[in-house]
C-alpha positions as CSV (number, residue, x, y, z in Angstrom):
1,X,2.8,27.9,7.8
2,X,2.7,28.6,4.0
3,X,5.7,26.2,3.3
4,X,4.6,23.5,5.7
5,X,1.5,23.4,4.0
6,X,3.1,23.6,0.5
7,X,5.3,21.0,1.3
8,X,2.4,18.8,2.6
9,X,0.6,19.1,-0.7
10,X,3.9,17.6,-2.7
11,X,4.0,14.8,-0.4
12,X,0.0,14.1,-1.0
13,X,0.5,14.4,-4.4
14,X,4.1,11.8,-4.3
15,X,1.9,9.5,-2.4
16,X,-1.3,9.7,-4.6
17,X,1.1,8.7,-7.7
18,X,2.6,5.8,-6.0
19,X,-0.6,4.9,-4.5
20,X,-2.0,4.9,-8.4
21,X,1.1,2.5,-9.0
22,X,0.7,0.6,-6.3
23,X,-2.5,-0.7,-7.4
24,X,-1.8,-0.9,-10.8
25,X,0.5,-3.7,-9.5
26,X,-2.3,-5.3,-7.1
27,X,-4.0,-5.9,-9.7
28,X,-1.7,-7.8,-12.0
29,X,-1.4,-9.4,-8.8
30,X,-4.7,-10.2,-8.5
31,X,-5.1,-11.4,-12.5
32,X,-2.2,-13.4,-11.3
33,X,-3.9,-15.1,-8.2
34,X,-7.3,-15.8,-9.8
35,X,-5.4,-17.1,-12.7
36,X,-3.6,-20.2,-10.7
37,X,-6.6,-19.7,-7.8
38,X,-4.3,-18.5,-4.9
39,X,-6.5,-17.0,-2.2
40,X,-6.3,-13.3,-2.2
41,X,-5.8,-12.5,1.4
42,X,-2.5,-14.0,3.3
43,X,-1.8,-13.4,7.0
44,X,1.7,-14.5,6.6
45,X,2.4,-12.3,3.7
46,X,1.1,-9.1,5.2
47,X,3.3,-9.5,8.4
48,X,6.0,-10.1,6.2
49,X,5.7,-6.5,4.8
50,X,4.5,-5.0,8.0
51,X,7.9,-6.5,9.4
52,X,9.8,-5.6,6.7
53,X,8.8,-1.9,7.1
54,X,9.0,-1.6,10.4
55,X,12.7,-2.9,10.6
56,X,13.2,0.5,7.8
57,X,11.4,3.1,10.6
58,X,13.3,5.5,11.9
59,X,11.5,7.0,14.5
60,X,9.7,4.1,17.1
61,X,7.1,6.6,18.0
62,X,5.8,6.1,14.2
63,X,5.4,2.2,14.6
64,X,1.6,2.2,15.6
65,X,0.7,4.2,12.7
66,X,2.9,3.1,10.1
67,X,0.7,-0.5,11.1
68,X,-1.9,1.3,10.5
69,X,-1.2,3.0,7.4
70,X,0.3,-0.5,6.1
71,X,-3.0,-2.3,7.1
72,X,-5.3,-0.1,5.4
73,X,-3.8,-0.1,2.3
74,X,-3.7,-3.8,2.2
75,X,-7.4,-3.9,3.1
76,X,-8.1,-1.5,0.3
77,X,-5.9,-3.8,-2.1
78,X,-7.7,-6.9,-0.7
79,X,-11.2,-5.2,-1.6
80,X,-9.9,-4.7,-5.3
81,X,-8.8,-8.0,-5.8
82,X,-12.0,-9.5,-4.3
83,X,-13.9,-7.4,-6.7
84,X,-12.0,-8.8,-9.7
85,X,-13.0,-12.1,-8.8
């Protein structure tokens, strides 16, 4: 249980850092959209990458929360960008 948990800890902290980056890059994004006023949300983009991801899983019992997981951090990157407005 030691390792698992061990192990569990890296991957938060992997995904913490690329989460940091992530946003970094929403919000050039964003300086980007409000710049040449493009609207900040976009259906078609966000099933675009929620396509895209799913055709990389692995394991099809992962596909309802990998949605998730992708739709919540595009809400979160939505709420930035609306707050840079």
């Amino acid at each position: 249980m030691d390792q698992l948990e061990k192990e569990l800890k890296e991957v938060d902290l992997i995904l913490m850092k690329l989460f940091q980056k992530r946003m970094k890059i929403v919000s050039k994004i964003a300086d980007y959209k409000i710049r040449n006023n493009i609207a900040i949300q976009d259906k078609n983009r966000e099933q675009v990458v929620i396509e895209r991801s799913l055709q990389r899983l692995k394991n099809e019992c992962d596909k309802k929360y990998i949605i998730s997981f992708l739709q919540s951090m595009m809400k979160i990157s939505k709420e930035m960008q609306e707050k840079m407005k």
